[in-house]
N, C-alpha and C positions, 0 to 999 in steps of 0.2 A: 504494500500500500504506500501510496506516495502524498502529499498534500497537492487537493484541488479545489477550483475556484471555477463552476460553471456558470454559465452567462445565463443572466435571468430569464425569465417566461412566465407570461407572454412579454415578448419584447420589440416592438415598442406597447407600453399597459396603461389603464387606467380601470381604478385609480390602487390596482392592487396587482404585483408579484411576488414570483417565488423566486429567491434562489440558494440553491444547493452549493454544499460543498465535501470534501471527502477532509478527514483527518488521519494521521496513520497512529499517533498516538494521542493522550489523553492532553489537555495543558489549557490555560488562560487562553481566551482566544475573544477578539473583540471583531464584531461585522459593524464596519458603518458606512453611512452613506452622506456624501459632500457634495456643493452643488461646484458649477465650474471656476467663484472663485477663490474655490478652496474650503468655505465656510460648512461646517458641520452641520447637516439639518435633520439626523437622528443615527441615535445607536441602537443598533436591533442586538446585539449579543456582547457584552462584556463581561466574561465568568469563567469558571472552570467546564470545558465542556469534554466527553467523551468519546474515544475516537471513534471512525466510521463514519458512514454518510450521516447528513445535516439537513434540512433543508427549513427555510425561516421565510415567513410571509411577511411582505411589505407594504403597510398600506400606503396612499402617498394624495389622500384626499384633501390632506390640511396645506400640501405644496404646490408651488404654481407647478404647469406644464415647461417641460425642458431635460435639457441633458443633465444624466448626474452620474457622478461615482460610487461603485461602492466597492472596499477595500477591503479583504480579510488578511487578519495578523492573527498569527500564533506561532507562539516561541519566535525563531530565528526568520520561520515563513510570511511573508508579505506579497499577497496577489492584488491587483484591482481591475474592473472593468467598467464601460461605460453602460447605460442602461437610459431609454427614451421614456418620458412621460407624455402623453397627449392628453390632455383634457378636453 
């Protein structure tokens, strides 16, 4: 098992996705998601989480429509990808 960070779906969504990820072992692991100027506009997962797949719903009703990031970290690993809102 190796760590991964799949790209959301539905993608481009409104006003809610999923995204999944794989872990190979257990550890601190934070999901969030930023808008393009860097600005943090929530955290879906900051805790200890267990390895294996993952997968975490985003809702994104309270956000305007546009491009955004969202980054998984854990331990040493750091992936991110971009993800479309349309409202």
């Amino acid at each position: 098992n190796s760590y991964k960070l799949e790209q959301n779906y539905p993608n481009p969504f409104n006003p809610s996705t999923k995204i999944s990820f794989n872990l190979p072992k257990a550890g601190i692991t934070k999901l969030e998601i930023f808008d393009l100027s860097g600005k943090s506009v929530a955290v879906l997962i900051d805790r200890n989480i267990q390895a294996g797949e993952q997968t975490v719903e985003f809702n994104a009703s309270n956000i305007a429509s546009g491009i955004y990031i969202y980054r998984l970290t854990s331990g040493s690993f750091t992936e991110a990808k971009k993800m479309l809102l349309i409202k």
